[in-house]
Each structure stands twice: as structure tokens, then as C-alpha cells.
N, C-alpha and C positions, 0 to 999 in steps of 0.2 A: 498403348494403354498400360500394358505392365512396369513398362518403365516411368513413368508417370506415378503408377501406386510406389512403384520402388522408393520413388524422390520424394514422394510424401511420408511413406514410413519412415526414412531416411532422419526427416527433418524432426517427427515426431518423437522420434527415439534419443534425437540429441537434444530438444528440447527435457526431456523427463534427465535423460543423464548429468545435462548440466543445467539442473535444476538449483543451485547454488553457484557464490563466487565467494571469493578474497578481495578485501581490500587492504592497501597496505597505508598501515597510523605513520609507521619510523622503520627506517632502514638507515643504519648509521656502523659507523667501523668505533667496536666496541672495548676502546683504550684499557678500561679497567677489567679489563675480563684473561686472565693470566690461563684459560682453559687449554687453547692452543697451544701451549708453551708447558705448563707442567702436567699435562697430557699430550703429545703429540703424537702425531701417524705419519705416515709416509706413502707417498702416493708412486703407481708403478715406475715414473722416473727418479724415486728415493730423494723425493725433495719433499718437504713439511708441507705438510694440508693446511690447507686453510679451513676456519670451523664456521658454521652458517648457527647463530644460535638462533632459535624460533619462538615465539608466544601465541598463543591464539586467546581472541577474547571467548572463544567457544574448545567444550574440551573434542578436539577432532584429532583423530590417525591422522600424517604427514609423513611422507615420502618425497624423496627427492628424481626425477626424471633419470640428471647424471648418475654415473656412476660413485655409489656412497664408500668411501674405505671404512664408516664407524659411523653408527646412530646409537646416541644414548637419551633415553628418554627420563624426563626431568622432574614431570611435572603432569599432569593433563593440561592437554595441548599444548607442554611444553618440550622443544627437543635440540641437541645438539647434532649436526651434520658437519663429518670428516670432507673435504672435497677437495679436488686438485686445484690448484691455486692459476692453472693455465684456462680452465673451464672462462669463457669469456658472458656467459650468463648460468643462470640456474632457475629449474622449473618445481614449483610447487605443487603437489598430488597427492588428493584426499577422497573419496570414495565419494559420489554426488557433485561435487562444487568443479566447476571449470578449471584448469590447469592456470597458475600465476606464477608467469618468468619476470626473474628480478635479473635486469641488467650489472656486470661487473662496475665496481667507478670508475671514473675516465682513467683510473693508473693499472686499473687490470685491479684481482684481490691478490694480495696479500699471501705469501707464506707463513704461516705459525701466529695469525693475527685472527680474532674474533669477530663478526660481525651481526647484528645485535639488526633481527626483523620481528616487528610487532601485526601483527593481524588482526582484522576486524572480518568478522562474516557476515551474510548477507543469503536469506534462506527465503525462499519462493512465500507468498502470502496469498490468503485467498482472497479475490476482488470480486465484487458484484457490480455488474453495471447496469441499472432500472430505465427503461427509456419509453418517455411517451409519445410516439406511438409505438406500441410492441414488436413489429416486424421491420426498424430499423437496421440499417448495416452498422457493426459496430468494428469499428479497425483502432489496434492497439499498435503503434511502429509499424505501420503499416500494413499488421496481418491482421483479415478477416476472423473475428469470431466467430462460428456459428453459434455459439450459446453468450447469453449473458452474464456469464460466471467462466472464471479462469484464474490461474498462479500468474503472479507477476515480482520480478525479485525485487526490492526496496531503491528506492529513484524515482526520479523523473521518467516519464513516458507519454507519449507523444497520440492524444485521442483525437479520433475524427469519427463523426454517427452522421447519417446520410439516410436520407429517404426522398425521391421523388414527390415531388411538392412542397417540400420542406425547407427549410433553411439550414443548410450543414453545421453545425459544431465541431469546433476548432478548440482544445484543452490540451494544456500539459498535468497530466494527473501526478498528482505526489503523494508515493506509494512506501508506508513507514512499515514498523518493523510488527505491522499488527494487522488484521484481516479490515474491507475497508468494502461501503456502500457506497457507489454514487449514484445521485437520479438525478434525470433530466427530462426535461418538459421541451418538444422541439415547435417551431416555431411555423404555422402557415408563409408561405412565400405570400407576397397580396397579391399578383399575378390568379388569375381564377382556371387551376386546370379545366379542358376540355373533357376530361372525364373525373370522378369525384375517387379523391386518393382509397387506397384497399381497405376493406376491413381488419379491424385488429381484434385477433381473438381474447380476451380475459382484461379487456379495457376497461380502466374504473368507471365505474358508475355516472349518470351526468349529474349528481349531488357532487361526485366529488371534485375538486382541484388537480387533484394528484395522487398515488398509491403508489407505494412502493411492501415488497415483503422482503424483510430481512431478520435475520437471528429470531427464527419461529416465531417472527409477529408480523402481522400486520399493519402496516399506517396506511391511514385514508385522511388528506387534509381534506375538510368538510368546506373551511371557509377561510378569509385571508380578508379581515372588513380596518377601515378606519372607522374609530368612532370622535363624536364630537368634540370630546375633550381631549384630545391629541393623542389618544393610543391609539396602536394597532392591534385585533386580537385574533390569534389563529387556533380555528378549533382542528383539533386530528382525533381522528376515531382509532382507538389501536386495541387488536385483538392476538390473544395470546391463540397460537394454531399450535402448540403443544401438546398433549396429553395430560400434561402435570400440570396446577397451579405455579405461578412463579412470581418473585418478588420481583417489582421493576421503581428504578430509581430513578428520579429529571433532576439533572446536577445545575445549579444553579447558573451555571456557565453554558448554557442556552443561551444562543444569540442569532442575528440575522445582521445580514449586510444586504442596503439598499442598491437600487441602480445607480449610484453616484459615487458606491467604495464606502459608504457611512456605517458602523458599526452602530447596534443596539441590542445592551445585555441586563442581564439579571431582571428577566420578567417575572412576572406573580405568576405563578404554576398553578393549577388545578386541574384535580383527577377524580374523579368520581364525586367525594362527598370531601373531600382534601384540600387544601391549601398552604400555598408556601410563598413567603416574601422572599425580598433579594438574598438575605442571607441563608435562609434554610433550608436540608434536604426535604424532597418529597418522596418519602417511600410508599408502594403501592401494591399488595394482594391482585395481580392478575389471574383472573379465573378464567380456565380452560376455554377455549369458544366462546369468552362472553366478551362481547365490544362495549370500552369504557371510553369514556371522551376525555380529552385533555386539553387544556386552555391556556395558552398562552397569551398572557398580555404586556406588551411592552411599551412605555412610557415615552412621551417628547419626541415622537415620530412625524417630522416637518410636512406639510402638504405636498412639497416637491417631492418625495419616494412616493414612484410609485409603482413598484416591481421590486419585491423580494429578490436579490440575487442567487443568494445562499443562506440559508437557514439551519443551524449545525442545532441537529437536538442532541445532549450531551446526556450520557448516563455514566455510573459507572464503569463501566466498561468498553462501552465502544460510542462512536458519533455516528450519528446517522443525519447525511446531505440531503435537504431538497430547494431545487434549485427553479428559477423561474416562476418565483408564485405571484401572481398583479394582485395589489391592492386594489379594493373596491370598495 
């Protein structure tokens, strides 16, 4: 059992330590760069260092693993590194972010020659993941969550959500350089279990479709209807669970995609007593605990959709997914 916790601390501590990486833009032998040459150094066998020049797109401390004969630093996150020209790679080291070894080129480096490495970073973001039914298994790369909230660094990553009687989901989430909601609505098997699946504590209401809470609000999709003259309208109940009153913004760039990959954007927005066509922002006085309704109607929606796939409500600031909604 001890050893068991050991290997779990173990892994949770390198998780938090290498809670960032490096990517590398350019790594190139850098002809115009005379640094090596009307600066040189001398490595313990009294032959010319080769120099590692660095840039970071973020300003971060950089050290090098090998042994350094000379760092001069340039710039914020920019640096020059002295190195023996025999070293057959070299490892990159910065406080938080994973170590990044850049292989020598096929001729080995250089003595008294420049070499010119450009960095991109890549820094943990928070992710929410909403699931209906509540007490699903949520695995991200194959590790179990216990919570529905967690860091994940910017990429592709590999979802599976599971629940006994359900239909598993199967997603590659794509995680940018910004905090990030997803909901999912999971799916009866039609198979009829022999006992009736578990209860789910803080379950939306049977008014609603869907609920998700994120960035101190709540959404509760009310309804998901076609109407007779070819729209579709979705109402969402969203309540501000802040303390403060807040401005909230629906960027015209709201849109859904059907069960067939069809896009459908710039609906008529309304919020309270508000309105807005294709072209115009809708800004909104959200009042502390008080639930406003919001309306989306979208245009030239064919009889054949009929399942919301993905519905991106767009604000200023962040998008917020709900996925799985049937038209009725």
C-alpha cells in the first residue's frame, strides 16, 4: 500500500513539475551570425565552442543540462550558450516546462559556428469537462479524472466518458492556448438494463435539455424546436452565480452544426428585452441570480437535421460547447 501511494505521489508531482513544454519553430546553422568567431571560447580540450543561440516566444530563464563554458543573455528569452562542439546533443532547461534535447546534425556541430533555435511554449490551461449523466467516468490519454475540471497543455488529446448503460464517447479534444468548456449529453444503449442506471446528483431539471456551468454562469438549454417556416430556435436560461452584476456579450459568430457536418450561423440573438440581427453585437446587463432567457434563431434549417451536433455559443471571450441537442 505504501508503495502504491509512493507511485501515485510520484506521478502527481511530475505532473505539476512538468506542467509546461518547448516546441521547436527553427533550429538551423546560423551562417550570418559572426558571434562564435569575434567572441570565441575554448572548451576543456582548447578547441572553439560552438554557440547555441536561443529565442523564446515567451520571456523564460534557459539553461543548458551540458556543461556551459559562457551564457550571455540578450534579450528576454533570449540567450547565447558557449558549448563543446563534441557534445552529440544538447538539453534545454527552464523552471516548470519539461526538459527539450535538440539533437547535433548529421556532421556533428561545428566549432566556432552559430546555431540559431527559435521556441514556441505551451503552458497547462484549464479545461472543464460537463457530462450528462454526472457520475460518468471521464479518461483524458487514458487517465481517469476524478473531477470534471483539470490542466491539460495545448494539442490534441485523446477523450473517452463511460457509464454503464450508456453509449461510450470516443473524442480527440483540441486544447488551444485558452481555458476551454466541453458538454456532452451521453446516449441510452437501447438494450433495456435489468436494473435502472444510478441516480445523478444536481441533474438538470426535466424542463431542461441540457446545463452546463461555466465562467460563473449558468446555462440551461430550455428547448431545441423547428418551427414551420424553416428555423430552428433554441432557448437557454443563463444565470449570472456571481456576486457582481456582469456585462455578457453573444458574438454573432454563434453557430451549430447538424448531424450531417452542416454548418448554421449568424442567428437573430435575443436576451431579455434585446435584439440583434446577423450583423450586430448583443450586449447584456446580467443581474446577480437573476435568470434571463436567450434566443436563438437560425435560418434555412432543412428537415433532414435533426440533432444538434455542436452548438459553439461565442462571446467575447470564451466559446462555450453543447453538444448532442435533438430537434423537435
Amino acid at each position: 500500500m505504501k508503495f502504491v501511494k509512493c507511485v501515485v505521489w510520484f506521478l502527481m508531482c511530475t505532473v505539476l513539475l512538468w506542467g509546461r513544454s518547448f516546441t521547436v519553430l527553427e533550429f538551423r546553422e546560423l551562417k550570418s551570425d559572426f558571434k562564435a568567431q569575434t567572441d570565441p571560447e575554448l572548451d576543456m580540450d582548447m578547441n572553439y565552442c560552438s554557440v547555441l543561440r536561443v529565442e523564446s516566444t515567451r520571456a523564460v530563464e534557459i539553461s543548458l543540462k551540458e556543461k556551459t563554458y559562457k551564457t550571455e543573455k540578450i534579450g528576454p528569452g533570449k540567450f547565447y550558450f558557449y558549448f563543446s562542439s563534441r557534445e552529440k546533443s544538447v538539453t534545454l532547461q527552464s523552471h516548470n516546462y519539461e526538459p527539450l534535447t535538440i539533437e547535433a546534425p548529421e556532421q556533428g556541430f561545428k566549432p566556432g559556428i552559430v546555431y540559431f533555435l527559435r521556441l514556441d511554449t505551451h503552458d497547462d490551461v484549464d479545461v472543464s469537462i460537463q457530462v450528462n449523466p454526472q457520475n460518468a467516468n471521464i479518461r483524458i490519454d487514458g487517465n481517469l479524472w476524478a473531477q470534471n475540471t483539470g490542466k491539460l497543455t495545448p494539442g490534441n488529446h485523446a477523450l473517452e466518458i463511460t457509464l454503464e448503460g450508456y453509449e461510450p464517447i470516443h473524442e480527440t479534444l483540441q486544447i488551444e492556448n485558452r481555458a476551454a468548456v466541453f458538454n456532452y449529453t451521453m446516449t441510452p444503449k437501447t438494450t433495456v438494463p435489468d436494473t435502472p442506471p444510478p441516480a445523478t446528483p444536481s441533474a438538470p431539471s426535466s424542463e431542461s435539455v441540457s446545463a452546463v456551468k461555466a465562467y460563473d454562469f449558468s446555462f440551461d438549454v430550455l428547448s431545441c424546436n423547428r418551427m414551420p417556416d424553416g428555423k430552428v430556435m433554441i432557448k437557454i436560461q443563463i444565470t449570472n452565480l456571481s456576486p457582481e452584476d456582469r456585462e455578457l456579450t453573444i458574438h454573432r459568430n454563434t453557430r451549430f452544426y447538424d448531424d450531417q457536418g452542416r454548418e448554421f450561423g449568424s442567428p437573430v440573438r435575443t436576451i431579455g428585452n434585446k435584439e440583434a440581427t446577423y450583423h450586430n453585437v448583443l450586449q447584456h446587463r446580467m443581474i446577480s441570480q437573476v435568470p434571463t432567457l436567450l434566443t436563438l434563431t437560425f435560418n434555412d434549417v432543412p428537415q433532414s437535421a435533426k440533432t444538434i451536433s455542436l452548438l459553439e455559443l461565442v462571446t467575447q471571450e470564451w466559446i462555450l460547447p453543447f453538444r448532442g441537442l435533438p430537434i423537435k
